[in-house]
ZAFI-752215 format. One record per residue (C-alpha): residue number from 0; chain; x, y, z. Coordinates in steps of 0.5 Angstrom, whole numbers, plus 500, padded with zeros to 3 digits. Layout:
N
NODE  num  cadena    x    y    z
NODE  NUM       A    X    Y    Z
...
END
This chain:
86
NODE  num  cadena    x    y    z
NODE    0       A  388  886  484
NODE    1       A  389  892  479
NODE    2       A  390  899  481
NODE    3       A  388  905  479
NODE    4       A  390  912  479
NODE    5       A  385  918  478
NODE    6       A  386  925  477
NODE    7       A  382  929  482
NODE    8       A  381  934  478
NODE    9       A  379  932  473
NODE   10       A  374  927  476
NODE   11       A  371  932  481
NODE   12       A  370  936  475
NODE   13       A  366  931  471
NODE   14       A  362  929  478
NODE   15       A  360  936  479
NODE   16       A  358  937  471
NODE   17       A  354  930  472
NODE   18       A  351  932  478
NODE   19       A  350  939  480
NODE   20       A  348  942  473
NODE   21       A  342  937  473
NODE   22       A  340  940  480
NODE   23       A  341  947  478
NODE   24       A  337  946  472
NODE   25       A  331  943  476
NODE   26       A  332  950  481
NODE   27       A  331  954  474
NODE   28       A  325  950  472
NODE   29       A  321  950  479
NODE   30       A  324  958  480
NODE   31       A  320  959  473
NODE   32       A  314  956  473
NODE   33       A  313  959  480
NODE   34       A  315  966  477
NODE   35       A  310  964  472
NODE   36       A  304  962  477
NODE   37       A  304  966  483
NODE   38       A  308  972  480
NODE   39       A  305  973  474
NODE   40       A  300  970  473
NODE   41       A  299  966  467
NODE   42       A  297  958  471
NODE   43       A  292  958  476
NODE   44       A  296  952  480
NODE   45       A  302  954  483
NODE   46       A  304  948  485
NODE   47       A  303  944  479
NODE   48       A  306  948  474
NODE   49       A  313  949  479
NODE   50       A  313  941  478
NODE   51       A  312  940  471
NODE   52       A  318  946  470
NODE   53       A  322  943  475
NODE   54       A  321  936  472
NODE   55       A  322  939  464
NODE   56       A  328  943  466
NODE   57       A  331  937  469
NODE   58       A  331  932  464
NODE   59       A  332  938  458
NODE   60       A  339  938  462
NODE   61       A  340  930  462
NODE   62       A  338  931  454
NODE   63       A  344  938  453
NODE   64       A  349  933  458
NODE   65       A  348  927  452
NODE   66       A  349  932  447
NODE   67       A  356  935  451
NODE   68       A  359  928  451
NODE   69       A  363  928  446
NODE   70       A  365  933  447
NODE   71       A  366  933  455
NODE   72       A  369  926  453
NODE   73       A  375  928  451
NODE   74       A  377  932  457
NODE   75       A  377  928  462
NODE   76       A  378  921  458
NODE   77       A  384  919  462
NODE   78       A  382  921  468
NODE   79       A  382  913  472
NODE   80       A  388  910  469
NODE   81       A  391  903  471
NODE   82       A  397  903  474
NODE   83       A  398  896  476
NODE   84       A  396  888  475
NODE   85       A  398  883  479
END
């Protein structure tokens, strides 16, 4: 049996960037491509043009995190620590 400590903090940090800036950056891509479709007309099919942008920005905000991890990895790199080992 091992225990584990975590730092809350920091944990919920790194959850919320992991989870809540891919979906924020799906919102921005289905919000552009339906301000490029019905608002201003640039596509014909709204609906399409909202998915493929939602699609994009999201695997662009996959990409950006990948990019960011080094660098993310070093705040949070102790944030679980064994504690005990029985």
């Amino acid at each position: 049996m091992v225990a584990v400590s975590i730092r809350v903090s920091k944990a919920l940090g790194a959850s919320a960037l992991a989870y809540l800036f891919p979906l924020g950056m799906l919102i921005v891509g289905v919000a552009l491509g339906w301000l490029l479709a019905s608002v201003w007309g640039i596509f014909a099919d709204s609906e399409m043009t909202m998915a493929l942008f939602g699609l994009g920005f999201a695997i662009l905000s996959f990409v950006l995190l990948k990019i960011a991890a080094p660098l993310y990895n070093k705040k949070v790199s102790n944030v679980y620590r064994m504690v005990d080992k029985r």
